[in-house]
N, C-alpha and C positions, 0 to 999 in steps of 0.2 A: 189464529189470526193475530197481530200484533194491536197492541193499544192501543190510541190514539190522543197524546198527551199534546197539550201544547203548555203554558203555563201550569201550576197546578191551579184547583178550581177552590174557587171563592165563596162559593155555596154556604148561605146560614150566612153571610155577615154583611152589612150593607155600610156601603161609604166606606170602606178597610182603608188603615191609614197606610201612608207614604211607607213606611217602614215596615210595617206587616206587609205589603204587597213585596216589598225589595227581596225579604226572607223569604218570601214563598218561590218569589222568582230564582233565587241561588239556590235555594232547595230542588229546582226542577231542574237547573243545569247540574248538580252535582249528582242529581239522579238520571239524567243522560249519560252524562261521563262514565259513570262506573257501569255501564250498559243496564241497568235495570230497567229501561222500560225501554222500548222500539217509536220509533215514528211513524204513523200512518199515513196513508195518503190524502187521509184529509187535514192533516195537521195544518194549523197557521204558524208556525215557527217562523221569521222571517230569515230569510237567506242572508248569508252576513257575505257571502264573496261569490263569484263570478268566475268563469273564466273561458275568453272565445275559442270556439274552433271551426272547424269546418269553411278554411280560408277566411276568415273572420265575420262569416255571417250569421253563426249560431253563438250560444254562449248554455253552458253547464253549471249550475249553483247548486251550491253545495246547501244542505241541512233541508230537510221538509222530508225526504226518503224514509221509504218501509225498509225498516232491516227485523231480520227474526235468528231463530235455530232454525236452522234445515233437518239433520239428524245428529244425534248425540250417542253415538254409538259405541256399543258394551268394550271394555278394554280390549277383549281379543278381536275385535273388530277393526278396520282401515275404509275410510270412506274418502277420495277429492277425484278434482276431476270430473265434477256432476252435470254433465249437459240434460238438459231437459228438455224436450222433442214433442211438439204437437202433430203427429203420425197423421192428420187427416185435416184440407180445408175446414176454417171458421171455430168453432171453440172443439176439447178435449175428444177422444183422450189423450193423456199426456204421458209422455215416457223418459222416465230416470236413467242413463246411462253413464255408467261411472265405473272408476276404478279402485278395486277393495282389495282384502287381503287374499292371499295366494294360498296358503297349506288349508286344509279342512280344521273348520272350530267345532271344534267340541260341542257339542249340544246340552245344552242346559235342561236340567232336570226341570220338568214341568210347572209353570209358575214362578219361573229361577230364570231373571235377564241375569244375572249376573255371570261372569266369567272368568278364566284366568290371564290376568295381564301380559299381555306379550310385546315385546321385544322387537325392531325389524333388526335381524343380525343374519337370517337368510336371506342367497341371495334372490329366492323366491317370493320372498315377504310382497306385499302389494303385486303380486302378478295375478292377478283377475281384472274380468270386465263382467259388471254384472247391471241386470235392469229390472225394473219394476212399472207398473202403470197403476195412475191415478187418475181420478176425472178431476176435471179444471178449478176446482172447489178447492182442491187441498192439493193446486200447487206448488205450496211452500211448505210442506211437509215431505219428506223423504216416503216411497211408496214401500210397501212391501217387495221382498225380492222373490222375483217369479222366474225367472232365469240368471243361468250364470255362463261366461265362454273363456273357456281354457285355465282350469288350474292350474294343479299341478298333476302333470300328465305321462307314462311311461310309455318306451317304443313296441309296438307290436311286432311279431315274427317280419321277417321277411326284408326288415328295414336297408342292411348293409346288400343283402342279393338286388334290390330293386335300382340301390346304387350304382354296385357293377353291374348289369347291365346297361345303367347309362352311361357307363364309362365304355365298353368295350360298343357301345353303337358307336363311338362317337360324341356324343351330346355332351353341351356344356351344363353342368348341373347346375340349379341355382344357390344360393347362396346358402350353407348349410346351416339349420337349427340344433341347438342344443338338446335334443330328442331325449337324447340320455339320463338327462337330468330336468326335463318339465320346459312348458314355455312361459315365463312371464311374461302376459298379455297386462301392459299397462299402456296409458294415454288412450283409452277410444275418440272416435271422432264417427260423427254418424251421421248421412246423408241418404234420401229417398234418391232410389235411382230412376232409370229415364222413363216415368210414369206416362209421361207424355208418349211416349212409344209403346206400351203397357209391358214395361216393366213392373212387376208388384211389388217387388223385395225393396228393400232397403237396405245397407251394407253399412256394415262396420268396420271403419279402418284401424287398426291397435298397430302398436310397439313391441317386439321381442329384441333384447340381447343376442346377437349371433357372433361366432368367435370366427377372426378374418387373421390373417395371416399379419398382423401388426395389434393385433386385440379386438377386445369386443366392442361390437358396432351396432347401433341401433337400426333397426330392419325394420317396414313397412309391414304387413301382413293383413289378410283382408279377409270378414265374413259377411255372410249374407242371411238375411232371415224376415220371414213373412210375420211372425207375432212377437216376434223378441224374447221367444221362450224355448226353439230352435234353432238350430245354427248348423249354417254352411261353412266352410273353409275351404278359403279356396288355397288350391296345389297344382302341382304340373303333373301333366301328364303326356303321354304318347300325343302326338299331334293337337297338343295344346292344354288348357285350361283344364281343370275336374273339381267339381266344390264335391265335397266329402261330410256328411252330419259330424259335425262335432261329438265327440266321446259323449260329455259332463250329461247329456239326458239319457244316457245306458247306465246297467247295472255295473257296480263297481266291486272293483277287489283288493284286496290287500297286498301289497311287495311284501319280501322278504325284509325289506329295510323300513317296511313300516308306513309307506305311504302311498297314497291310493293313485290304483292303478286302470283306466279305464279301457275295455275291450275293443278294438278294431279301433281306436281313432284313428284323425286324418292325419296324412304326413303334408304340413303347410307349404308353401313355394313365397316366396320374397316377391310382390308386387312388382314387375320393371317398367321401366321406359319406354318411352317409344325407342330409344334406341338397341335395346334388349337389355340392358343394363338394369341391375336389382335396385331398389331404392333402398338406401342404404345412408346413416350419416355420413359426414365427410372425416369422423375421425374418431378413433378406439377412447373408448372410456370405461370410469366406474362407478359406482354409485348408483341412490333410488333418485337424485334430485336431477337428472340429467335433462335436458328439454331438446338437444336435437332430434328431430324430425315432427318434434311436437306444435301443434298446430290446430286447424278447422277446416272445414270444408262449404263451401258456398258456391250456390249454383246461381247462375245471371246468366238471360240467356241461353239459355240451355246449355253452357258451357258450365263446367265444375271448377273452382278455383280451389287450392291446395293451397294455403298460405303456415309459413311454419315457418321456426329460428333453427339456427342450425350453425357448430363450430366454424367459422372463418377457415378453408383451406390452407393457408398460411400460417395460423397460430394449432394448427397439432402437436407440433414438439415443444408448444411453451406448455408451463405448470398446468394443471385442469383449473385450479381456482383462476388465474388469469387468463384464460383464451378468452376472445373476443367473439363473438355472434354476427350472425347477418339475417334479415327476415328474407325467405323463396319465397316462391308462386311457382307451382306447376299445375300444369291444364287437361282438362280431359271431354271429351264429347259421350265417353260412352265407359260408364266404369266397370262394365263385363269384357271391354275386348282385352285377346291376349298381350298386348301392352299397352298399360292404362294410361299411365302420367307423362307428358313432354318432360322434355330436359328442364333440368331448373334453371330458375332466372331470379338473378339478383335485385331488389324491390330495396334495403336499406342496410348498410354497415357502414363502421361498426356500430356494434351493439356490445353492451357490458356484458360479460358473463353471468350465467342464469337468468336472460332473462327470456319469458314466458308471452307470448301475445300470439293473443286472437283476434282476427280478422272476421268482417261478412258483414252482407249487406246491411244498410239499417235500414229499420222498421219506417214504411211507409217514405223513404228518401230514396234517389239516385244515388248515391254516398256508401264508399267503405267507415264500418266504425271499428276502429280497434280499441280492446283493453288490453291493458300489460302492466305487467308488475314493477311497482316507483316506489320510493319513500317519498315524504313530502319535503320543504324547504327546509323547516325549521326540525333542531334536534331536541331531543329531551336530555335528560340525564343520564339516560340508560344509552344514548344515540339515536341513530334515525326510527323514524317512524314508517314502518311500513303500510302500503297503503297500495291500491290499482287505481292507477291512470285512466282515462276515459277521453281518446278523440272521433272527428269526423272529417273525414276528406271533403274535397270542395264538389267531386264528383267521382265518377266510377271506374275511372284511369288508373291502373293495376300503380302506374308511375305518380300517382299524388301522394301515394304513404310517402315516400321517396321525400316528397316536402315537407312533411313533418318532424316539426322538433321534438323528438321523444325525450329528451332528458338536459338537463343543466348543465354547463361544466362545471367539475369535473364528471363527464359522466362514470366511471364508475363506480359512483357513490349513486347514482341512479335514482336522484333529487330531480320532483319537476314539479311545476304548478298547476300543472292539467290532475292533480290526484281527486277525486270523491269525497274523500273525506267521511270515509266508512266509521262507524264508532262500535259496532256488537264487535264480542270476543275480548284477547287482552287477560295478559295476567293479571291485573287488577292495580299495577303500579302504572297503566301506559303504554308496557312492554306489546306490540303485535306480531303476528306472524302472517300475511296474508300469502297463499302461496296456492296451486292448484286451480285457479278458478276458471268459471266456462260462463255459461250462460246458456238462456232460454231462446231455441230457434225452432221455425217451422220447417216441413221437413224437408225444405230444401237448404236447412245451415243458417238462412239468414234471420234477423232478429223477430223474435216476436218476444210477448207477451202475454203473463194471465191476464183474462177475461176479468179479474178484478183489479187490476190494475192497466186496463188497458189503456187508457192516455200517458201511461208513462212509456218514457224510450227505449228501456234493457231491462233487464234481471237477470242479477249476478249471481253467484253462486260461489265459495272459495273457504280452503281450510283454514284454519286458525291453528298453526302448532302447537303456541303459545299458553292459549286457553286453558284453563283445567280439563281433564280429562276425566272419565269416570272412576281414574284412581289419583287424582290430583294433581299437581303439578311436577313430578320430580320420575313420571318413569317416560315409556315410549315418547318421539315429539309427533309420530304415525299412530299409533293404535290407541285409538279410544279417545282421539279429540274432536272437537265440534266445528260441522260444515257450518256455516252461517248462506243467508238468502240477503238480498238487496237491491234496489229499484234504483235506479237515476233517471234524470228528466232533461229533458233538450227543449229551446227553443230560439226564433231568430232576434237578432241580435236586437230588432227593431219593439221586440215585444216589451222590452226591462221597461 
């Protein structure tokens, strides 16, 4: 649990003069800065800025926030991405889903966290989705991992015959995976399905790379599972749908090329459309930092809302460092039928390249709140300051994002005033990296929070590249750096 500093204490000295007080006060600010000690929620700090949102009736202030470590994991390790999920009405338990690293680690000799530093240079590296559960007590600790879906995976018999025959039927096949060579499962997003109708599962939506006839394309894909320690996958089949148990809980075996092979896994199918159409980015890319079709899931309603950035159809053929973004919303009543999601619909562009935002309900409001990734106003030395934004629409109108000012001009410098003003992580001159981050929802997507910290508004969750890592600062900016946790607080405008 984080500390709960406000000045430092005075204890043992009575009537402290003017000056002893001044030094102990710079003392506790310069021990905030360099992140040594965290905020608690009961801290008195007083708030030094403000800033409205939610059509100007709420206001966000910055400083008084719990920040902590989430997990600090071994260098051959990769952890962002971390939604944190309370699977059942009222308090815990609670579930970690995240995305980590893709090839099998080594296992360390008994009493030995330590490991060998690795590299993301494959293009496997971060392709898992893995989860764990905690009770409500040590939400802010990273849980043990008790499940993992989809490493890295090899094709079973039968793969290319199963094909022609959907060719010579006829059938349009869906959108082909990389089978050959593993699926990286990165971006999960996770949502209870239609309980109300006794649905029991819960479903997990991830990302794979599939290669299209203009390059590779980010592809939807979908699992389901009752404890978060099995998995479904869902695939096509003869007159529709088929979920298929995931390999990664079967015995596994060795390839010839040295990397593990799991027996009968599923062959996945590409999520479509209502129009039969596979969900699919709007444009070929490369790289582990990519964010289209990346997003959340939020249920209102009984409707599912699908909000995500995703490359501007119009900018594919410009540079990938400069294509422009736009945030969708696709919809769904029922996330088992055989075509899940409406067509997409355009909510906000443009948007700067890479940038990252999650949507969904806020806690205890009629209101979308979204986080997304900003630097703040001012620069340092080193340049901007990166940092996550934090707004709230006026109400529940898919089209009020639509009115918000996400960024300054210029935006692609992607400077705004709505930032947190997060302070854990940081190489220790200033430098941040804030990137991957999710937050804490009940299991229909929208916001909650720990039970200890329940009068606040969110809890964040996000990587730190920057940070030192368990082998310092100068190797992977993915493996073996530090998730950080953090709280923010809302209220109406009329409270200040």
């Amino acid at each position: 649990m984080p500390n709960t500093p406000g000045a430092l204490p005075l204890s043992g000295v009575t009537n402290p003069s003017p000056t002893l007080i001044a030094a102990r006060r710079r003392i506790s600010a310069a021990a905030l800065a360099l992140g040594l000690v965290t905020t608690g929620a009961g801290a008195q700090t007083p708030d030094t800025s403000c800033y409205v949102t939610g059509g100007g009736t709420l206001e966000i202030c910055r400083g008084n926030e719990a920040e902590g470590v989430f997990v600090a994991p071994r260098a051959c390790e990769a952890v962002s991405g971390v939604q944190v999920l309370r699977t059942t009405p009222g308090t815990g338990p609670l579930q970690a889903v995240y995305q980590a690293e893709g090839l099998p680690v080594a296992k360390a000799r008994r009493g030995d966290a330590a490991c060998a530093p690795r590299q993301a240079t494959d293009p496997l590296d971060g392709g898992s989705v893995r989860a764990g559960a905690m009770p409500e007590s040590l939400a802010t600790t990273m849980p043990p991992i008790q499940g993992r879906l989809w490493e890295v995976t090899r094709p079973g018999p039968g793969r290319e015959e199963a094909g022609g025959r959907r060719r010579r039927r006829g059938e349009t096949p869906p959108v082909p995976v990389p089978v050959s060579e593993g699926i990286a499962a990165r971006h999960p997003m996770t949502v209870a399905g239609r309980d109300w109708a006794g649905d029991a599962y819960s479903y997990v939506f991830f990302l794979a790379a599939v290669p299209t006839e203009s390059g590779n394309r980010h592809a939807l894909l979908q699992a389901r599972t009752l404890d978060f320690a099995r998995f479904d996958i869902r695939g096509r089949a003869e007159g529709g749908t088929a979920w298929t148990p995931d390999g990664a809980a079967k015995p596994e075996r060795r390839s010839r090329r040295g990397r593990s092979r799991i027996e009968d896994e599923p062959n996945p199918g590409v999520v479509l459309d209502e129009t039969g159409a596979p969900v699919v980015g709007n444009c070929a890319g490369q790289g582990f930092d990519r964010t289209d079709l990346v997003g959340a899931v939020s249920v209102v309603d009984g409707v599912y809302h699908y909000f995500y950035t995703d490359v501007l159809p119009s900018d594919c053929g410009e540079p990938a460092a400069t294509r422009r973004q736009g945030l969708y919303l696709r919809t769904s009543r029922d996330l088992t039928a055989d075509r899940v999601w409406s067509t997409a619909r355009t909510i906000a562009q443009p948007l700067p390249n890479q940038s990252l935002i999650r949507v969904a309900k806020a806690k205890d409001m009629e209101r979308w709140v979204v986080a997304y990734r900003c630097n703040r106003p001012a620069n340092t030395m080193d340049g901007p300051v990166s940092d996550l934004c934090v707004q709230y629409t006026a109400d529940l109108a898919p089209g009020s994002l639509a009115g918000l000012t996400w960024f300054s001009e210029p935006q692609a410098i992607m400077r705004s005033p709505t930032y947190l003003g997060l302070r854990s992580g940081g190489d220790g001159t200033g430098r941040f990296g804030r990137s991957q981050h999710f937050w804490m929802t009940d299991r229909y997507g929208n916001l909650a929070t720990p039970t200890n910290y329940r009068a606040k508004a969110g809890f964040l969750t996000w990587l730190d590249r920057l940070a030192p890592g368990q082998t310092g600062t100068g190797a992977s900016s993915v493996f073996g750096r530090p998730v950080y946790w953090g709280t923010w607080s809302v209220r109406p405008v009329a409270g200040r």
